[in-house]
Structure formats: C-alpha cells, structure tokens
MARBA-3410 file (N, C-alpha, C, O; in Angstrom, 1 decimal):
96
98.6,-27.4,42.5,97.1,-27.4,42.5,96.5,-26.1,42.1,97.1,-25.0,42.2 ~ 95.7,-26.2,41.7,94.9,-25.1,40.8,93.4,-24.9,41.6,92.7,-25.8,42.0 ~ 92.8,-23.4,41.6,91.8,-23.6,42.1,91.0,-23.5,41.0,91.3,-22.8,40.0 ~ 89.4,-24.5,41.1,88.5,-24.2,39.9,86.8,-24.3,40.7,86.5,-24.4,41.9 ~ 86.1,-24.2,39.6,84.4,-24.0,40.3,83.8,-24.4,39.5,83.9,-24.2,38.3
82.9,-25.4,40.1,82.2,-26.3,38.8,80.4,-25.7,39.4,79.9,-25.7,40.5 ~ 80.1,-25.4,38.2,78.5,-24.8,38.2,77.6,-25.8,37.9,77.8,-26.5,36.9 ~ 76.6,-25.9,38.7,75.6,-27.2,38.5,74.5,-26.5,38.2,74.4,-25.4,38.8 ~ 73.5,-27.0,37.2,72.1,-26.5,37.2,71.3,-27.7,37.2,70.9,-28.0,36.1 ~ 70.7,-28.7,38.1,70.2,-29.5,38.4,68.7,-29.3,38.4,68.1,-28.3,38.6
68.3,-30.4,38.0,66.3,-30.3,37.2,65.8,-30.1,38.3,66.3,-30.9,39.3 ~ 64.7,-29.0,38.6,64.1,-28.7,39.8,62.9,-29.9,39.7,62.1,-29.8,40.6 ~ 62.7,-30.8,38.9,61.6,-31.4,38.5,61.4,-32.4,39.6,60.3,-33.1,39.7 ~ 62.7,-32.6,40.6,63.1,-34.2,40.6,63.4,-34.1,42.4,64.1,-33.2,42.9 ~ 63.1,-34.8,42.9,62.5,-34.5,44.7,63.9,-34.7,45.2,64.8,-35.3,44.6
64.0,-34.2,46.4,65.4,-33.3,46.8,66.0,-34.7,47.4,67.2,-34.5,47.2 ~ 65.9,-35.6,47.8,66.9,-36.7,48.0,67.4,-37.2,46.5,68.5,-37.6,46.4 ~ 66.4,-37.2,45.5,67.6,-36.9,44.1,68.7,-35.9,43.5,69.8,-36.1,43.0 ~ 68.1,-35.0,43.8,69.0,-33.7,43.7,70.3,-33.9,44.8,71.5,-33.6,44.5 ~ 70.1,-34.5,46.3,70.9,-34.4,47.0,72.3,-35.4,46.1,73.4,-35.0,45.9
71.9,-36.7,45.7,72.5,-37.6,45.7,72.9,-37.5,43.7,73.2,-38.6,43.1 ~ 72.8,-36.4,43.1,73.2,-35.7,42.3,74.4,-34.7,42.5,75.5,-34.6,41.9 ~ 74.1,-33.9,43.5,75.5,-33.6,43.8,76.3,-34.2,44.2,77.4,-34.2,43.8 ~ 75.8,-35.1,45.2,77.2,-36.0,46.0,78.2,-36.5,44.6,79.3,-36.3,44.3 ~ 77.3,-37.1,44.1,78.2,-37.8,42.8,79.2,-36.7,42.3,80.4,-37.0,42.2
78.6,-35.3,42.0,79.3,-34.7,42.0,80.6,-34.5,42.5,81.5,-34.7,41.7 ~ 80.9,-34.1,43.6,82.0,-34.6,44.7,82.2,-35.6,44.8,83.5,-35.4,44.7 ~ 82.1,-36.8,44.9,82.7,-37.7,44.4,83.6,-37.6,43.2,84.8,-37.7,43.3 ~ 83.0,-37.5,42.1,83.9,-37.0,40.9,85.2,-36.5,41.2,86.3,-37.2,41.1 ~ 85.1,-35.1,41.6,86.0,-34.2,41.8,87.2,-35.4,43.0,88.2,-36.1,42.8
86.4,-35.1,44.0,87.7,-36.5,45.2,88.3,-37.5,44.0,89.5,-37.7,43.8 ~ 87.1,-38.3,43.1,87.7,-39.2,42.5,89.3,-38.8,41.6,90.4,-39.3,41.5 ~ 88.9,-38.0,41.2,90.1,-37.4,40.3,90.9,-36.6,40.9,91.5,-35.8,40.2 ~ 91.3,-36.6,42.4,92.4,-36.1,43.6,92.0,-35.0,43.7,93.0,-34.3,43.9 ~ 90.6,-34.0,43.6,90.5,-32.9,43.9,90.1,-32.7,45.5,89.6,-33.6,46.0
90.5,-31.1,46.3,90.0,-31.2,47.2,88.6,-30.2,47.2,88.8,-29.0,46.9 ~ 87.2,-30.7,47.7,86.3,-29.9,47.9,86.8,-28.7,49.1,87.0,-29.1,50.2 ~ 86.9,-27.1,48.9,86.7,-26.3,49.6,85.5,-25.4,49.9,85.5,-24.8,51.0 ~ 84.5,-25.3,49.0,83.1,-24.5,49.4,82.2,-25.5,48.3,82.4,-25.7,47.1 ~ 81.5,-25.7,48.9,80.1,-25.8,48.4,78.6,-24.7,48.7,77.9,-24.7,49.8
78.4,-24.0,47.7,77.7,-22.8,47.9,76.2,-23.2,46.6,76.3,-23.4,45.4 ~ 74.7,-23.2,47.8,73.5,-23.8,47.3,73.0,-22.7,46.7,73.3,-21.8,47.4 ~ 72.3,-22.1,45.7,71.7,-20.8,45.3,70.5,-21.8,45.3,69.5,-21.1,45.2 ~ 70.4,-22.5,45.4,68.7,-22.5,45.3,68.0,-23.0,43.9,68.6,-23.4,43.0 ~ 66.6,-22.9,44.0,65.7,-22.5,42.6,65.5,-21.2,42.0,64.7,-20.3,42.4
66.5,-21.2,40.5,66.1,-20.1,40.3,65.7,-20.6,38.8,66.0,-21.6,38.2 ~ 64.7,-19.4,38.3,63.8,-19.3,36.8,64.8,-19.6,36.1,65.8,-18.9,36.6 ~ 65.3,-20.5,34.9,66.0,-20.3,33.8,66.0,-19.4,32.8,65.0,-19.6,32.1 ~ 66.8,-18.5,32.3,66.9,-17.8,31.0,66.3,-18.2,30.3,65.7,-17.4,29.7 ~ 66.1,-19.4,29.8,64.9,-20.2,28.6,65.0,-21.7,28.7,65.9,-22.4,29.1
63.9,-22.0,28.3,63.5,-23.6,28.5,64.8,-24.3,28.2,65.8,-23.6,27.7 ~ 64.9,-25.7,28.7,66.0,-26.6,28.9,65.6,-28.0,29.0,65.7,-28.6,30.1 ~ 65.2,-28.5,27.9,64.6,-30.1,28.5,62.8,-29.9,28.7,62.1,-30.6,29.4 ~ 62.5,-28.8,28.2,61.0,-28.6,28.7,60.6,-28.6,29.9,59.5,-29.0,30.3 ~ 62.1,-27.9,30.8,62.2,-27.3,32.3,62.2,-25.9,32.4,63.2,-25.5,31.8
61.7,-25.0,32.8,61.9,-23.5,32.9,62.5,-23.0,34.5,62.7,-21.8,34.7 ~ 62.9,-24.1,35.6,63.5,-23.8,36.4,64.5,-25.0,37.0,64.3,-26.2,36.8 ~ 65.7,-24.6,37.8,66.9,-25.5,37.7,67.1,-25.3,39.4,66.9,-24.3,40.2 ~ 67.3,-26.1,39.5,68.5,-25.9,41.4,70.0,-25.6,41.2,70.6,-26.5,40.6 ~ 70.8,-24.4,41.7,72.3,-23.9,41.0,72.5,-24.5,42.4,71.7,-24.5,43.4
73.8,-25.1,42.3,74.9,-25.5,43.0,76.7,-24.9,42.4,77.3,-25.2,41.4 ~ 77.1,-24.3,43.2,78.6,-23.9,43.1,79.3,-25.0,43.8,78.8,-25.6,44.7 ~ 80.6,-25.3,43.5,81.3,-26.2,44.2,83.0,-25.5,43.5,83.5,-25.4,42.4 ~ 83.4,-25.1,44.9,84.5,-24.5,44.8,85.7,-25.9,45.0,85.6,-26.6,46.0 ~ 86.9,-26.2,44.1,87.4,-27.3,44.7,89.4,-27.2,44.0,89.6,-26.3,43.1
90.1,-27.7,44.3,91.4,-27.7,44.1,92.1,-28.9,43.3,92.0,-30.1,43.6 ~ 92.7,-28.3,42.4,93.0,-30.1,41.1,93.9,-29.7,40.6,94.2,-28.5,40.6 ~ 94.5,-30.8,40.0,95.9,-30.3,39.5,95.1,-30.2,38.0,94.1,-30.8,37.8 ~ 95.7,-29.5,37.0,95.4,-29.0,35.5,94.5,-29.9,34.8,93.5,-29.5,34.1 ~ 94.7,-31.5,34.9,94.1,-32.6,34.0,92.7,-33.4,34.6,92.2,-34.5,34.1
92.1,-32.5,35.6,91.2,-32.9,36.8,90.1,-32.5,36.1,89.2,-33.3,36.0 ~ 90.0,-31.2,35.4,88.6,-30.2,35.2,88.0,-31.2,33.8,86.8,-31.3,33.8 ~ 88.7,-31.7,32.8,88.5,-32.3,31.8,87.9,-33.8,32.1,86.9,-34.1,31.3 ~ 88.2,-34.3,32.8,87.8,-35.5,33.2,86.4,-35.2,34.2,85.7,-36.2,34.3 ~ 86.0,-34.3,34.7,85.1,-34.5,35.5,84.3,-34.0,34.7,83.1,-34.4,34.7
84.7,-33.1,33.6,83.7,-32.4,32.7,82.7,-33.7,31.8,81.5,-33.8,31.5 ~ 83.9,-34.5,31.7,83.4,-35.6,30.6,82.4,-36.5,31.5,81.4,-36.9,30.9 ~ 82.6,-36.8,32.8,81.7,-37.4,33.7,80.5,-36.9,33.6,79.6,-37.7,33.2 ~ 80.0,-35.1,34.0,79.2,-34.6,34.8,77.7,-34.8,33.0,76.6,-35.3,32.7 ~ 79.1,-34.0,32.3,78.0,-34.1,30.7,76.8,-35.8,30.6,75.8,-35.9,30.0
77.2,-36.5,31.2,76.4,-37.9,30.9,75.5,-38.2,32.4,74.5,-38.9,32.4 ~ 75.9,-37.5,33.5,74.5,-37.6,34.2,73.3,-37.3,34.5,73.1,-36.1,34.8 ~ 72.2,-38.0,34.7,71.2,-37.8,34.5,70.7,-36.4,35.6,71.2,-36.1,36.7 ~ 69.7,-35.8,34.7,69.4,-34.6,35.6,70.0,-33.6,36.2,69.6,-33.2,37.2 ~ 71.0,-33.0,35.7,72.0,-32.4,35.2,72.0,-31.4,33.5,72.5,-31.7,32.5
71.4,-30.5,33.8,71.0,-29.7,32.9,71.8,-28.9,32.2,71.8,-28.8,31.0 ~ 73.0,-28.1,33.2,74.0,-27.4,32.5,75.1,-27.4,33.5,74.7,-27.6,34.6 ~ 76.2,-27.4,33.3,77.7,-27.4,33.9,78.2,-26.5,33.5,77.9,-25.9,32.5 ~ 79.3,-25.9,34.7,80.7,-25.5,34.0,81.5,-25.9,34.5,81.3,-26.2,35.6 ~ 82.9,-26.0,34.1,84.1,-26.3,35.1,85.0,-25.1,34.3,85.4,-25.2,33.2
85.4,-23.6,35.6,86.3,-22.5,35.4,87.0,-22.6,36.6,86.7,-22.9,37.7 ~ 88.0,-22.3,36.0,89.6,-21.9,36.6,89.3,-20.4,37.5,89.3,-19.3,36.9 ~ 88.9,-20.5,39.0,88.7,-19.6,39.8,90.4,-18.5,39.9,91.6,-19.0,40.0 ~ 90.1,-17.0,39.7,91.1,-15.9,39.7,92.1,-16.4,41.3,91.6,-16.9,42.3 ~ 93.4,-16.2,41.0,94.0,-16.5,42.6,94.0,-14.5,43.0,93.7,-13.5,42.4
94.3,-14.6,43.8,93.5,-13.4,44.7,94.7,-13.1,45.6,94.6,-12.2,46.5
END
C-alpha cells in the first residue's frame, strides 16, 4: 500500500450540504477502489490564483488516504467528471 493525497478545489458557489456530499463521493471513490481514508484536512475558502469557470473562489479539501499503485488513476478518472469540482490532484505523499 502506498500513501497518496488527493487535493480538492470545490466551487464555493454551491451551499455547503452540496459541497458536503461532494466530498463524501469523494471518499467513497477512494473506499471504492480499496483505499483506506487516514486524514481528511478542510482549508476552507480560499481566493483562487485566477478565474476558473467564472469562479474566483474555491473550498480546498485535502484527503490523505492509502492504495495500492492502480487506485490514484482510477479515482483521478472518476473525480475529472464530477460536477463542481474545479481542480484535483492525486500525489504520491513522501514516506517519512
């Protein structure tokens, strides 16, 4: 198992029982594909570096989680098609 961090930038546009039930899917994803969630860490609303959808601010979500190598690819392909979901990343966290 591999540790990785998938970065969410979710549309601040959109009232927080959507945003909530935007992440969950999230997690779901990851579970679906045998990952295990270990942190989930909220930053908040913060200003975007530049417009995005003719949004200038996002809600960041970190989600720290464990998968074996073929996990990050498949959720990546998931996260890209849902709605309100502005930017992703899925990285391979340093082991320590």
């Amino acid at each position: 198992m591999n540790k990785y961090e998938l970065a969410l930038v979710v549309n601040a546009k959109i009232e927080d029982e959507e945003r909530a039930a935007v992440v969950d899917k999230a997690k779901a994803l990851i579970e679906r594909f045998g990952g295990t969630i270990t942190n989930v860490d909220e930053w908040g609303k913060k200003r975007l570096a530049y417009e995005i959808q003719k949004t200038r601010e996002g809600f960041y979500y970190f989600i720290a989680f464990e998968a074996a190598g073929t996990a990050p690819a498949e959720i990546e392909s998931r996260v890209r098609i849902m709605d309100n979901v502005l930017r992703y990343l899925v990285v391979r966290a340093d082991e320590k």
